[in-house]
C-alpha positions in Angstrom: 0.0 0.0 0.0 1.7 3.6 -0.8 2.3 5.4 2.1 -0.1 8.4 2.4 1.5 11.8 2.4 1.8 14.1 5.4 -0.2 17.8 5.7 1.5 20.7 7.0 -1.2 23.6 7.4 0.6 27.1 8.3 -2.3 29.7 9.1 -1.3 32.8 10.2 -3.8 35.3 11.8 -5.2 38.1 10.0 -3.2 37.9 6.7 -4.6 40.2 4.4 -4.0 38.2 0.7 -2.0 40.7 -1.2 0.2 41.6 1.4 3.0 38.4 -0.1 5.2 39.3 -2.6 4.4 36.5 -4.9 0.7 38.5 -4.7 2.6 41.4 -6.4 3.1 42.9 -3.2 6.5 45.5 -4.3 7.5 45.5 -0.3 6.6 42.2 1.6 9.5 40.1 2.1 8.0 36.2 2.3 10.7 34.4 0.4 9.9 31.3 1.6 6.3 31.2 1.0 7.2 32.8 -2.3 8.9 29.6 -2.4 5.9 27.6 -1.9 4.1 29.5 -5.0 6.3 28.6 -7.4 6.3 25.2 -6.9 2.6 25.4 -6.0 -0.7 27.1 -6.8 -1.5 30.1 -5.4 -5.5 31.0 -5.2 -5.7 34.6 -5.4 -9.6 34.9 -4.8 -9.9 32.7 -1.9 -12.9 33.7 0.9 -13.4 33.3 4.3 -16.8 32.3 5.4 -16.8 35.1 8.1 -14.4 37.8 8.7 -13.4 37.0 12.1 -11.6 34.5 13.8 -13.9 32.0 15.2 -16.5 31.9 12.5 -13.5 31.5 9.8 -12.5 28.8 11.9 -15.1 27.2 12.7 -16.9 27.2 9.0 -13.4 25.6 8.1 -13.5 22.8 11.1 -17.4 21.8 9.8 -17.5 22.5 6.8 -20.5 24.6 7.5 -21.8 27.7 6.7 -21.7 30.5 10.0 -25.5 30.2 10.5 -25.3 26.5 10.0 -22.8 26.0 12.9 -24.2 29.1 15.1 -20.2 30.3 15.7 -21.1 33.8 14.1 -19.4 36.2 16.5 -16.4 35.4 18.8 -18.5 34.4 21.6 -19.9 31.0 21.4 -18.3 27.5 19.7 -19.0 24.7 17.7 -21.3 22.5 19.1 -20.9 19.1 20.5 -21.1 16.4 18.7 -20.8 18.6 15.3 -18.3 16.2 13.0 -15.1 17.9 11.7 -12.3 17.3 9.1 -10.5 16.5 12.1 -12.8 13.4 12.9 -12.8 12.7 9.5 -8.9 12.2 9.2 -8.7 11.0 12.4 -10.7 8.1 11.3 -8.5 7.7 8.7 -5.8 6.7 10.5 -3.9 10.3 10.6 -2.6 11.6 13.4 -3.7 15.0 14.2 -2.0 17.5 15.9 -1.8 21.4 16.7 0.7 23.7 17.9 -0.6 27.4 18.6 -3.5 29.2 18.1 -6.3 27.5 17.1 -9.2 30.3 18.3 -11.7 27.5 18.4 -13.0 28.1 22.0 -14.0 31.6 23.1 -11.2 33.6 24.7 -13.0 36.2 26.4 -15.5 36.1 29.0 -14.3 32.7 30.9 -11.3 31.3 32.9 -9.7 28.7 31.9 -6.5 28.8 33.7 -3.7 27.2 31.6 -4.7 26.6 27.4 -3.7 23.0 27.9 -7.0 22.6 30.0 -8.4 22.9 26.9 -7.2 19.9 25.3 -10.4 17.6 26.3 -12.1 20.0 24.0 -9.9 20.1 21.2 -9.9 15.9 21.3 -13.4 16.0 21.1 -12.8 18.3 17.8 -10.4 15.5 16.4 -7.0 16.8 17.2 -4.9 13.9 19.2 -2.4 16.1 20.5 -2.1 19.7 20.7 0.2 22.4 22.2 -2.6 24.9 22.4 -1.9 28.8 22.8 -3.8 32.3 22.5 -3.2 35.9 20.5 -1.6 38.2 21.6 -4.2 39.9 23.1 -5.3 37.1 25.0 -2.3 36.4 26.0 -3.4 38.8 28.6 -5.5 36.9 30.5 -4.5 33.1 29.6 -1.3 30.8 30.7 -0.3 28.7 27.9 3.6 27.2 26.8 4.3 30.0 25.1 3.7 32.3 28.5 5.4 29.5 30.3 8.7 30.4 27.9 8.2 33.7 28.7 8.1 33.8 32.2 10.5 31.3 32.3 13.1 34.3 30.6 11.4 36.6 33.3 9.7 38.4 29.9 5.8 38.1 31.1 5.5 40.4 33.6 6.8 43.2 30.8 4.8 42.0 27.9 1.6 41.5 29.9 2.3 45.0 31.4 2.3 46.0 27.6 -0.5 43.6 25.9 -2.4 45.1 29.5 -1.8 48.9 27.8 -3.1 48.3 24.6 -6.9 50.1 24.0 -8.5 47.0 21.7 -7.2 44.3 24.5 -10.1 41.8 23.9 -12.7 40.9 26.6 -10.3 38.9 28.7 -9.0 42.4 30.2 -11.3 45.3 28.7 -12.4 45.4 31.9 -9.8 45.8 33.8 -7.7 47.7 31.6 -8.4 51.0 29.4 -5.5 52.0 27.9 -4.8 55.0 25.9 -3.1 53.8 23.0 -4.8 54.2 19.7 -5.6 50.3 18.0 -3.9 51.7 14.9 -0.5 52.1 17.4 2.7 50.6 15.7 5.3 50.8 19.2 7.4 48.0 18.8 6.8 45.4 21.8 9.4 44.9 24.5 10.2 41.4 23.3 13.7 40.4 21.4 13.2 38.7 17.9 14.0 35.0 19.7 11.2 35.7 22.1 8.6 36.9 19.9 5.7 35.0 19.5 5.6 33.7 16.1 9.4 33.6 16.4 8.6 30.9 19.3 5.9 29.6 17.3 7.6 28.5 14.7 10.3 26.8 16.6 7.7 25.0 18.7 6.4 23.2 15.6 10.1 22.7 14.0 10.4 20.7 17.7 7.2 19.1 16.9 8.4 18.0 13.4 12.1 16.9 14.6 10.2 14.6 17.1 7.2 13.2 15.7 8.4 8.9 15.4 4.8 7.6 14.5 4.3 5.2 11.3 0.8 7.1 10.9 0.9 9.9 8.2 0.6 13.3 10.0 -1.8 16.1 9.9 -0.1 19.3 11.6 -1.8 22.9 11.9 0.3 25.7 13.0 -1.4 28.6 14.3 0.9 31.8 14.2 -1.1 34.7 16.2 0.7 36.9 14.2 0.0 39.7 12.2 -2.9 40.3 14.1 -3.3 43.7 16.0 -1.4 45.2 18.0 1.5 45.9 15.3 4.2 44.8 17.8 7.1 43.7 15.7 10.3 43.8 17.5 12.2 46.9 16.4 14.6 44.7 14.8 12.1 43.6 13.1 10.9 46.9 11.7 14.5 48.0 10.5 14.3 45.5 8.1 11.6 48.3 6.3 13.5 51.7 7.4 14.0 53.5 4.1 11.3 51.7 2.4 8.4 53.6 0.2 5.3 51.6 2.0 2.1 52.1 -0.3 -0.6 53.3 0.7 -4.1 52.1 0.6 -6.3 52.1 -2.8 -8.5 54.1 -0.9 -8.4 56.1 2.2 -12.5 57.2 2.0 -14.0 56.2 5.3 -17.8 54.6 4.7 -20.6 56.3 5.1 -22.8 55.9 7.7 -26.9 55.2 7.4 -29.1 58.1 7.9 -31.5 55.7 9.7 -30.6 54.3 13.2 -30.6 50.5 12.8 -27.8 47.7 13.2 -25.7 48.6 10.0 -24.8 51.9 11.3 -24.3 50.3 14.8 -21.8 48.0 13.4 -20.3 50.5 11.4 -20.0 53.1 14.4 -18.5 50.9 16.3 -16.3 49.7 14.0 -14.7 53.1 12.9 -14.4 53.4 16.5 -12.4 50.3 16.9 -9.9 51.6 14.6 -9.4 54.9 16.0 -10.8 56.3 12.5 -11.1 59.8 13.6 -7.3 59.6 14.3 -5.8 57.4 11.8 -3.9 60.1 9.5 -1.2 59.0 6.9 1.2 58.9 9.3 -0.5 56.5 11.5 -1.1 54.4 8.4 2.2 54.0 7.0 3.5 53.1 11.0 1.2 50.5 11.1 1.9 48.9 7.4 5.6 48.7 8.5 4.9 47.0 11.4 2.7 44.7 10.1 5.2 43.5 6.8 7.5 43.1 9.7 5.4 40.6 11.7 4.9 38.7 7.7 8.4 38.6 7.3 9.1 37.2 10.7 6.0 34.4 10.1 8.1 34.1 6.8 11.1 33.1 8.5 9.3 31.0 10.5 7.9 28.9 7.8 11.0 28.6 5.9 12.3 26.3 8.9 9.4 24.4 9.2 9.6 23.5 5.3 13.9 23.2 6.4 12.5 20.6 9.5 10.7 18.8 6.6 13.5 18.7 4.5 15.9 17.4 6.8 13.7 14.5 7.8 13.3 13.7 4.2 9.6 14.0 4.3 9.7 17.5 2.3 8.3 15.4 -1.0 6.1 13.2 0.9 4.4 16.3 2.8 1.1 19.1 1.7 2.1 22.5 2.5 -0.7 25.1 2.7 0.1 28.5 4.0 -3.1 30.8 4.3 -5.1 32.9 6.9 -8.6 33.0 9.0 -9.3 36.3 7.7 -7.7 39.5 6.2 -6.8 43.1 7.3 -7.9 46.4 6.8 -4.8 47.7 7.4 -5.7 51.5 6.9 -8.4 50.6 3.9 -11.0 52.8 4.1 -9.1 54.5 7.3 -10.0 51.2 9.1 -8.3 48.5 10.9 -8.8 45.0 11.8 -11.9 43.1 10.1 -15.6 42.0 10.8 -16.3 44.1 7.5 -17.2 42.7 4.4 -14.2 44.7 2.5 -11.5 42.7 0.2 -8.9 43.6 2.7 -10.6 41.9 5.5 -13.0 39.0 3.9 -10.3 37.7 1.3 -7.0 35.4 2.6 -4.0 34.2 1.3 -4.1 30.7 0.1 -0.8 28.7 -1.2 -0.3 25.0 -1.6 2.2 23.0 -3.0 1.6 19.2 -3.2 4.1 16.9 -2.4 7.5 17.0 -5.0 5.6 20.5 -6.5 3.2 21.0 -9.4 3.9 23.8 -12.2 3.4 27.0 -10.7 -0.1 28.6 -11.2 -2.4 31.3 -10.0 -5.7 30.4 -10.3 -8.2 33.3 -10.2 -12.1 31.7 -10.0 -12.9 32.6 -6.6 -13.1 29.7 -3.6 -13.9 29.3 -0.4 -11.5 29.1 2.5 -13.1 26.0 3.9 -12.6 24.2 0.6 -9.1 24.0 2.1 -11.0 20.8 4.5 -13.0 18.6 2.0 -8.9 19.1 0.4 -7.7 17.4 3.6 -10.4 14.6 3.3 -9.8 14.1 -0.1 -5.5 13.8 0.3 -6.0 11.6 3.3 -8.5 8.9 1.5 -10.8 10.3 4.0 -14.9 10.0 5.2 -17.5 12.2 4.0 -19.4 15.2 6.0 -23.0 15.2 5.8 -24.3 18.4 4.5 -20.6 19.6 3.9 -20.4 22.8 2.0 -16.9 22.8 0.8 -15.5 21.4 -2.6 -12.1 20.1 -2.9 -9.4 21.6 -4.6 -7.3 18.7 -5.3 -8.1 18.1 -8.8 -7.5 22.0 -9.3 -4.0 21.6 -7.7 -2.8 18.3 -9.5 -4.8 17.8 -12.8 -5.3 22.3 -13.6 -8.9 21.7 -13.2 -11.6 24.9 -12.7 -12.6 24.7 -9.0 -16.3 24.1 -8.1 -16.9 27.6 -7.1 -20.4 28.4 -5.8 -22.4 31.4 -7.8 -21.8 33.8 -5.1 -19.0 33.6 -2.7 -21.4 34.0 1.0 -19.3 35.4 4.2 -21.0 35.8 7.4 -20.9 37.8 11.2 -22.5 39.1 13.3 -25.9 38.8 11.9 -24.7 40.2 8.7 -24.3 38.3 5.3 -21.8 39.3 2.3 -23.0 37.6 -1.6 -20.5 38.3 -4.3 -21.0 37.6 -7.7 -18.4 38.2 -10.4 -19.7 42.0 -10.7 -21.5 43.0 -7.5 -21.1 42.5 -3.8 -24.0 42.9 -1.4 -24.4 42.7 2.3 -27.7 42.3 4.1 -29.0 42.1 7.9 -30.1 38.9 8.4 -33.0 39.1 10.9 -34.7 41.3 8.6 -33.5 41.0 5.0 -33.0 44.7 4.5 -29.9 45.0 2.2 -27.4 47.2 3.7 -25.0 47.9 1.3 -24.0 46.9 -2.6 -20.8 47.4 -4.7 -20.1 47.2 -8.0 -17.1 45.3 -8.2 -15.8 45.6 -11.7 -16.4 49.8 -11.9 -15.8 50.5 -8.1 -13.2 47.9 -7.0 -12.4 50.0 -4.0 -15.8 49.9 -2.6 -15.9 53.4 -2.1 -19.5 53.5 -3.7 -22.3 52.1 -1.6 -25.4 51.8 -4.6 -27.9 49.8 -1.9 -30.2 52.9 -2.2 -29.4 54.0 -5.8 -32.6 53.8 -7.8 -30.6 52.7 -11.0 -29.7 48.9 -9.1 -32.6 48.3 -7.7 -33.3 45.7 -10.1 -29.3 44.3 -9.4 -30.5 44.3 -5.4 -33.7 42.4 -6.3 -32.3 39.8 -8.6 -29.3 39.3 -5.6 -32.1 38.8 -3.3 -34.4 36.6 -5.6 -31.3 34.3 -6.7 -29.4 34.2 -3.5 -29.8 36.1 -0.7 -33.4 34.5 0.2 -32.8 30.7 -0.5 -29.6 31.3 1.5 -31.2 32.1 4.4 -34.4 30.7 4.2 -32.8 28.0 6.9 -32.9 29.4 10.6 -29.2 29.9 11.9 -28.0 28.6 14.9 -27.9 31.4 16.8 -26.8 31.3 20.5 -27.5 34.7 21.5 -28.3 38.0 19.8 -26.3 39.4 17.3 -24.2 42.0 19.2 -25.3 45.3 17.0 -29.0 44.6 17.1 -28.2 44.7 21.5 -28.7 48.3 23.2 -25.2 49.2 24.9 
């Protein structure tokens, strides 16, 4: 019987997809999974089912739709019993393990002492072993290995004293600490490059690699809590990108709120307030784009010794390697940061795999879904089906040049709001209600600085998107745990 390769997932955290220079980025500096592109295929329209990290996740995990696993905001998980990819490949005689951040219990809001009391849930997810961590941000309020290093080097107290400073510090701590630094902030952290934590995180699954000894083919997930906010790249780090022109946004136009009072211009509110809007100049933006290629180029690094670990145990040719992201970032779009939006920036991820001994390099541009990346697993490990899965394998795209099975609009989903895109238009509605929200022409406005929802002239665009997708989308009821949080009174 031929031995069954090995997967390798890297998934960074809040990778925006163009920021790589094999996207045609002129500053980013990822050689290595530059690397991976050309001797893989690189999907350059590749969605996340929700722009945020535990509804990304989760939809990936299930293979389900946000309203058909109820994860839709960052407060609530999968439920029990739900079957997973990692069941799936488990079953199939893999053996599945994480190291870092995996986001797929809630954060805030509960105590949980160290992360690896979190294991018995992650078993029941499918994982057999896992070195389980945080964010940053949560790093805050939860123990894990990584905070055992770090306290170990007598580092914690001073980066918890400056993850506790940060304004956008996550429900763990927003209680307890208000800081006055704007979320857009690029101060480098107080950590040295060895210390930093994708730095650690990648040498924690180099370790895992160097030790693994099992006959069983191995399905490994790395979860790098980098680039995520706050842009704390070592100063070290930064000088890599002193001298360098960083572009700018396509477009610095910040969105237009709703006359009328409702949920949309709730979440919209809120969100300009998340990211500092009022605040966020050029200055700030360029700061906090050089910080941020910093953190990529670190993750970079990282990922070139994981594919160097691979290549010293001779598995490099028997081994997947997918590099991609839960969700994207703003990153001074629209004078935003962050995501939860339905923008580009922050719905679309990087996505590059190269099969084991390479393919011919190709981009492929049909848009597809990020949790297509899971029936991939299934389908590379000879695995079981999913009932009711909504993802579509990309194998025969990778290995035979194949068009992937893309659906006829790309659906993205949080709090309580839904995001269609067709090849021309994108539109977003309010769930409870139906009420579209907003609508962008894609091909004339692809900056979304145009909202057309309540432009007389596409009426008959937000009807047909309604008629042909929006309604039979949601004509299910969604899991919903709670209330989504814009439709609450504060």
């Amino acid at each position: 019987m031929e031995k069954r390769p090995n997967i390798v997932v890297l998934m960074a955290d809040q990778h925006r997809a163009d920021m790589m220079s094999c996207a045609g980025d002129p500053v980013a500096q990822t050689p290595n999974i530059d690397w991976l592109a050309q001797q893989g295929v690189r999907f350059d329209r590749t969605y996340c089912q929700g722009p945020l990290c535990m509804p990304a996740r989760a939809s990936l995990v299930t293979e389900r739709f946000v309203r058909d696993h109820g994860v839709f905001e960052n407060s609530s998980e999968i439920p029990k019993g739900m079957p997973t990819f990692l069941n799936r490949l488990d079953d199939a005689g893999y053996h599945t393990a994480e190291v870092g951040k995996m986001h797929l219990w809630m954060h805030g809001g509960r105590k949980i002492g160290h992360t690896a009391n979190m294991i018995p849930f992650l078993l029941d997810l499918g994982f057999n072993d896992a070195i389980e961590t945080v964010g940053k941000l949560a790093t805050y309020g939860h123990d894990s290995a990584y905070t055992d290093y770090l306290d170990s080097r007598g580092l914690l107290k001073s980066y918890r004293a400056f993850i506790g400073a940060q304004k956008h510090c996550g429900a763990a701590n927003a209680n307890e600490h208000k800081g006055d630094i704007a979320g857009w902030s690029a101060a480098p952290g107080p950590l040295a490059i060895e210390d930093y934590v994708d730095v650690w995180h990648g040498r924690r699954a180099v370790e895992w690699i160097e030790q693994y000894n099992d006959d069983k083919p191995f399905f490994l997930w790395v979860g790098f809590p980098g680039p995520h906010d706050p842009f704390d790249a070592p100063a070290e780090a930064v000088r890599r990108f002193a001298g360098v022109d960083i572009p700018m946004p396509k477009s610095v136009a910040r969105p237009e709120l709703p006359e009328e009072d409702g949920p949309f211009r709730t979440f919209l509110r809120r969100m300009l307030a998340y990211s500092d809007s009022a605040s966020m100049d050029d200055a700030a933006i360029v700061a906090m784009r050089r910080a941020y290629y910093a953190n990529i180029a670190l993750i970079d690094d990282a990922v070139g010794r994981v594919i160097d670990a691979l290549r010293k145990r001779d598995i490099l040719d028997d081994t997947w390697i997918i590099y991609t992201s839960d969700h994207g970032e703003m990153m001074g779009e629209h004078r935003m940061m962050a995501k939860m939006v339905f923008y580009e920036p922050a719905v679309k991820v990087p996505l590059v795999v190269r099969p084991p001994k390479g393919t011919v390099a190709r981009v492929v541009d049909e848009p597809v879904q990020l949790m297509d990346l899971a029936a991939t697993f299934r389908e590379i490990a000879g695995a079981g089906e999913i009932p009711d899965s909504a993802a579509s394998s990309l194998v025969s795209t990778i290995v035979e040049d194949k068009t992937p099975v893309s659906p006829e609009a790309i659906a993205s989903e949080n709090f309580g709001f839904a995001m269609f895109l067709t090849k021309q238009h994108k539109l977003v509605v309010y769930e409870d209600d139906l009420s579209p929200v907003s609508l962008f022409d894609m091909q004339q406005d692809p900056s979304e600085d145009h909202n057309l929802v309540k432009d007389p002239a596409f009426r008959g665009v937000v009807e047909s998107m309604m008629e042909n997708h929006v309604r039979p989308f949601l004509a299910t009821k969604p899991l919903r745990p709670h209330q989504p949080s814009p439709s609450r009174k504060r």
